[in-house]
C-alpha positions in Angstrom: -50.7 0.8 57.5 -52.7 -2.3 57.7 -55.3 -3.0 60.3 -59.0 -4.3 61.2 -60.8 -3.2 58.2 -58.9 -4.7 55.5 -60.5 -8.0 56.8 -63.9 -8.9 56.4 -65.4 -12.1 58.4 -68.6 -14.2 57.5 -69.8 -16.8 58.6 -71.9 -18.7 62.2 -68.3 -18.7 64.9 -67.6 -15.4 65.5 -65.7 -16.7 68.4 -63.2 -18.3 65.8 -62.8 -15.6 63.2 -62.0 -12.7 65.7 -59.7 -14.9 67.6 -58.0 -15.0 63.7 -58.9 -11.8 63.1 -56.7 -10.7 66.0 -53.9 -13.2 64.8 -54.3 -11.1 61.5 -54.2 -8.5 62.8 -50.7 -8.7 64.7 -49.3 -10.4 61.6 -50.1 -7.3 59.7 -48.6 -4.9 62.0 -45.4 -7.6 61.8 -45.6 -6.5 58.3 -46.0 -3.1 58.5 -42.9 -2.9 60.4 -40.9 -4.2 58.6 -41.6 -2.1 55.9 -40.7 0.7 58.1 -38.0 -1.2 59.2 -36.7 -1.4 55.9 -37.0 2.2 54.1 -35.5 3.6 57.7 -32.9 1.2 57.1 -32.6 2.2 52.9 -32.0 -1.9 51.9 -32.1 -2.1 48.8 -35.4 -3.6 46.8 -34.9 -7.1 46.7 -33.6 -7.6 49.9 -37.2 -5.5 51.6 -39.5 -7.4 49.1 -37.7 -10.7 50.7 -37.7 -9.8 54.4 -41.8 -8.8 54.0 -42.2 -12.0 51.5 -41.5 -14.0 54.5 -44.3 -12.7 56.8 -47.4 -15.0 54.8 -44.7 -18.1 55.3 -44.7 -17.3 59.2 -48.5 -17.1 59.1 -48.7 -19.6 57.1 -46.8 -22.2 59.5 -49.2 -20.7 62.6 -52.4 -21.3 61.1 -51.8 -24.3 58.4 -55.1 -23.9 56.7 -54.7 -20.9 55.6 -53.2 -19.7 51.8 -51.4 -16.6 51.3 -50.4 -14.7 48.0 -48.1 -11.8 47.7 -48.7 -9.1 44.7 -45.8 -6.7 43.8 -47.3 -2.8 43.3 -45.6 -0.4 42.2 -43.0 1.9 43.9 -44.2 4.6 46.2 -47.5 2.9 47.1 -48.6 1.5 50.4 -48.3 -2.1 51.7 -51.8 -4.0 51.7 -52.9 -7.0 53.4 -56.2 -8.2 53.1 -57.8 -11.7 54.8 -60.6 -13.6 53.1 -62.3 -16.2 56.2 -64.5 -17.6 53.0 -61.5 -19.2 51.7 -59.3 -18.5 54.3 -56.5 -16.6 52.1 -54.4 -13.9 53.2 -53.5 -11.2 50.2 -50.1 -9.1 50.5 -49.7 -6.2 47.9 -46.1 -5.3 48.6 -44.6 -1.6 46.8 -41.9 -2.6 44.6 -38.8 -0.7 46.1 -37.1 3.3 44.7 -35.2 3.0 41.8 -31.5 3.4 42.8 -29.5 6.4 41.5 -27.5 6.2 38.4 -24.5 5.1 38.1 -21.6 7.1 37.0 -20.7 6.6 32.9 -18.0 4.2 32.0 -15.5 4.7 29.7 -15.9 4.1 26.0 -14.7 0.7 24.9 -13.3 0.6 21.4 -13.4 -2.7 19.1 -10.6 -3.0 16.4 -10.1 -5.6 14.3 -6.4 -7.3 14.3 -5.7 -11.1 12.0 -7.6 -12.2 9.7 -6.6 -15.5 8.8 -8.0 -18.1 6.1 -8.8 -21.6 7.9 -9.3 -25.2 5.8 -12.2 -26.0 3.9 -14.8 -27.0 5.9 -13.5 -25.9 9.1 -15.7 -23.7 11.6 -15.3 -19.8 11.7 -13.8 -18.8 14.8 -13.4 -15.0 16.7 -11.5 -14.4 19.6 -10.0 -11.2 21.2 -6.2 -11.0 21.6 -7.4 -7.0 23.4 -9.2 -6.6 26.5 -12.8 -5.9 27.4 -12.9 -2.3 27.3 -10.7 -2.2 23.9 -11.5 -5.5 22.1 -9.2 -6.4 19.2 -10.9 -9.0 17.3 -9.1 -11.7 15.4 -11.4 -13.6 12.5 -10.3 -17.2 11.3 -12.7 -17.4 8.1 -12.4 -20.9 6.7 -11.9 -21.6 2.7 -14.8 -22.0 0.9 -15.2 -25.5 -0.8 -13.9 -25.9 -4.7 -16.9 -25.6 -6.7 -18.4 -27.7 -9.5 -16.8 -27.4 -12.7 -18.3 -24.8 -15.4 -20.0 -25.7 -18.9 -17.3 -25.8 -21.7 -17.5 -22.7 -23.4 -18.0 -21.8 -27.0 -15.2 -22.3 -29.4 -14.2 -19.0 -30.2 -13.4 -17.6 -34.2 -10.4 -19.3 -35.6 -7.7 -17.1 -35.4 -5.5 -16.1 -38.7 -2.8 -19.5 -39.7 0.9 -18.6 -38.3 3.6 -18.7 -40.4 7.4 -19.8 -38.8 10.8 -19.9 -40.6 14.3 -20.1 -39.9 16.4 -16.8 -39.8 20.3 -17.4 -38.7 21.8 -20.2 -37.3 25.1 -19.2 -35.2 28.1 -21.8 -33.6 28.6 -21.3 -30.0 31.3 -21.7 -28.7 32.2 -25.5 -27.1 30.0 -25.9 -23.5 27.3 -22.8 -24.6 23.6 -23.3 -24.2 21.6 -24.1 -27.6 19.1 -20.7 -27.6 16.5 -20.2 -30.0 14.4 -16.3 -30.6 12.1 -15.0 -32.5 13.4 -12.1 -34.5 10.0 -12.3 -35.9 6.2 -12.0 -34.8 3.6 -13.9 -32.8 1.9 -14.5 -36.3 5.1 -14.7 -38.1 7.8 -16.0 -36.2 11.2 -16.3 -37.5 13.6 -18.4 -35.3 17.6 -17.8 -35.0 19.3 -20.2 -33.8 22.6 -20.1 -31.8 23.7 -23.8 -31.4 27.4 -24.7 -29.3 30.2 -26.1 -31.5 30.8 -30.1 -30.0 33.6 -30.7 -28.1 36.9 -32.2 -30.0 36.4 -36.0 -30.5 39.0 -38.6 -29.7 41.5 -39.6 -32.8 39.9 -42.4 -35.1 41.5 -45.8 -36.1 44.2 -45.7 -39.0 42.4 -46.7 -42.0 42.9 -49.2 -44.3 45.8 -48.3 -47.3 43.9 -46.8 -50.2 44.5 -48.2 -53.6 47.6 -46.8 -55.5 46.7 -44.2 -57.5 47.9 -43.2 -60.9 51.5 -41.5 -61.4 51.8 -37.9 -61.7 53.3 -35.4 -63.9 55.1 -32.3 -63.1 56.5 -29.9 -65.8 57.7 -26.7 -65.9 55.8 -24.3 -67.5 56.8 -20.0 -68.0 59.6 -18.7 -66.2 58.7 -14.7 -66.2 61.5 -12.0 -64.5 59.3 -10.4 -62.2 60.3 -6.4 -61.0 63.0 -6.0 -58.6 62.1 -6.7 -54.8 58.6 -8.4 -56.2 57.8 -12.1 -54.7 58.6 -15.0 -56.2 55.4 -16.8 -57.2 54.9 -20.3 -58.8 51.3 -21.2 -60.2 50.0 -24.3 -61.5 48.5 -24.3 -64.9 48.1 -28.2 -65.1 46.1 -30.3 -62.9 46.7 -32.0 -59.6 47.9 -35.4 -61.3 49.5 -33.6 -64.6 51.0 -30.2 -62.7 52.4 -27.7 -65.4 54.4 -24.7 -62.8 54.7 -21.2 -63.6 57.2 -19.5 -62.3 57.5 -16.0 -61.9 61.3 -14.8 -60.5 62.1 -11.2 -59.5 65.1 -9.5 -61.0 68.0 -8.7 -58.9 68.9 -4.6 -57.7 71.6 -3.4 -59.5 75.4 -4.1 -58.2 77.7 -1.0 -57.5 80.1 0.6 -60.8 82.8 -1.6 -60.9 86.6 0.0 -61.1 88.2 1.5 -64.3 90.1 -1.3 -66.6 93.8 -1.4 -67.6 94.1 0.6 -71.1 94.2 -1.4 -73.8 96.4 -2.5 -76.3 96.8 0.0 -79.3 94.9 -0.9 -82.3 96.2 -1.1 -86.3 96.6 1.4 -88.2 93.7 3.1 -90.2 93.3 3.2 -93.8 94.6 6.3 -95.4 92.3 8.6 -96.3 91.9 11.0 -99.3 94.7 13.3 -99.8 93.2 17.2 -98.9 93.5 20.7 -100.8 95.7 23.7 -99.9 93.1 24.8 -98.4 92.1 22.1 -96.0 95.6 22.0 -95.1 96.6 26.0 -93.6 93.3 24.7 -90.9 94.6 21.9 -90.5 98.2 22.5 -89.8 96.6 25.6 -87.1 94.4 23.1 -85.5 97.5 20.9 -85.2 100.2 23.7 -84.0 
């Protein structure tokens, strides 16, 4: 608590100092009050140091000549006030109020991230959170970066072995087909077979003009040969297209049905007569004729 002897006085007018003296003094015990007033009361730090910052002010405004300062200590420690008459400066060391009691734990927050999307070139990088405070979803907008300068030209590389290409088939397609072309070959070696479409029939050309008359032609007949029965008939040409010679080969007929037996004939002239016979040739004879 403060009181008389935290003030020392010097000087020739007592008179004047103790009548400040005793003006110090009841500011003090102000002071000290309302420190007591304020830890009976269990304000809270800032609102004590305020109340007791206050009290210089008030002295200040009674005396006008004199200078205050205030001086925080630290908690637990006593209030001082101390008066100075050489310089006419009031000191105030006020205790720094008790730490309050900790608070209860909060929950975890959790940070995820959620877009991630690619801005324009030159554009500013921008984060927002689509979540909430306590579970913070992040969403990135990362701009493109700028098209760098062009790289040095690089070596020419080894020349590579010479290619060799050639035809392989060439196919019609049919009218209104696509043209195709593959490579039944290699990379190195190609062979290309080509399937091309047949064109469409084109409209009928002019008559043309009458030829010259050509020379006369010749036909003759040249071999006539019976070919076997039920063979084709067959005709060649053994001349030429002006002078034709034609072979014909003809098949033979089948073979008609046995006709029916003729009238008998007329009888014929007597024969010579022969050789008159022997006895003997006559006894068989006349048997064979009996």
């Amino acid at each position: 608590m403060a009181n008389s002897s935290f003030f020392k006085t010097s000087g020739s007018s007592v008179t004047t100092e103790s009548t400040i003296q005793s003006s110090v003094d009841a500011a003090a015990a102000s002071a000290a009050a309302a420190l007591v007033s304020q830890n009976a009361a269990a304000t809270s730090a800032t609102d004590a140091a305020a109340e007791v910052a206050s009290v210089p002010q008030t002295i200040a405004n009674k005396f006008g000549a004199i200078t205050t300062s205030t001086t925080t200590a630290a908690e637990g420690s006593s209030a001082v006030v101390s008066y100075s008459s050489i310089n006419d400066t009031l000191d105030f060391t006020i205790p720094r109020g008790d730490t309050g009691a900790t608070g209860a734990t909060g929950t975890a927050a959790t940070i995820g991230v959620g877009t991630v999307t690619t801005g324009a070139a030159g554009s500013s990088v921008t984060i927002s959170n689509s979540g909430n405070s306590g579970a913070a979803v992040f969403d990135f907008t990362i701009p493109q970066g700028i098209q760098g300068i062009q790289g040095i030209q690089g070596i020419q590389g080894v020349q590579g072995p010479s290619g060799t290409i050639s035809v392989g088939t060439v196919t019609t397609g049919s009218p209104g087909s696509s043209t195709t072309v593959t490579n039944s070959g290699s990379n190195t070696a190609a062979t290309f077979d080509f399937a091309i479409p047949r064109g469409d029939v084109g409209a009928t050309g002019a008559t043309g003009a009458t030829g010259a008359q050509g020379p006369a032609g010749t036909i003759g007949v040249g071999t006539v040969t019976t070919g076997a029965a039920g063979s084709s008939v067959a005709i060649t040409n053994s001349g030429s297209s002006s002078a034709a010679t034609l072979n014909f080969t003809i098949p033979r007929g089948d073979v008609g049905a046995t006709g029916a037996t003729g009238a008998t004939g007329a009888q014929g002239p007597q024969g010579i007569q022969g050789p008159a016979g022997s006895d003997a040739d006559a006894i068989p004879m006349a048997i064979a004729l009996g």
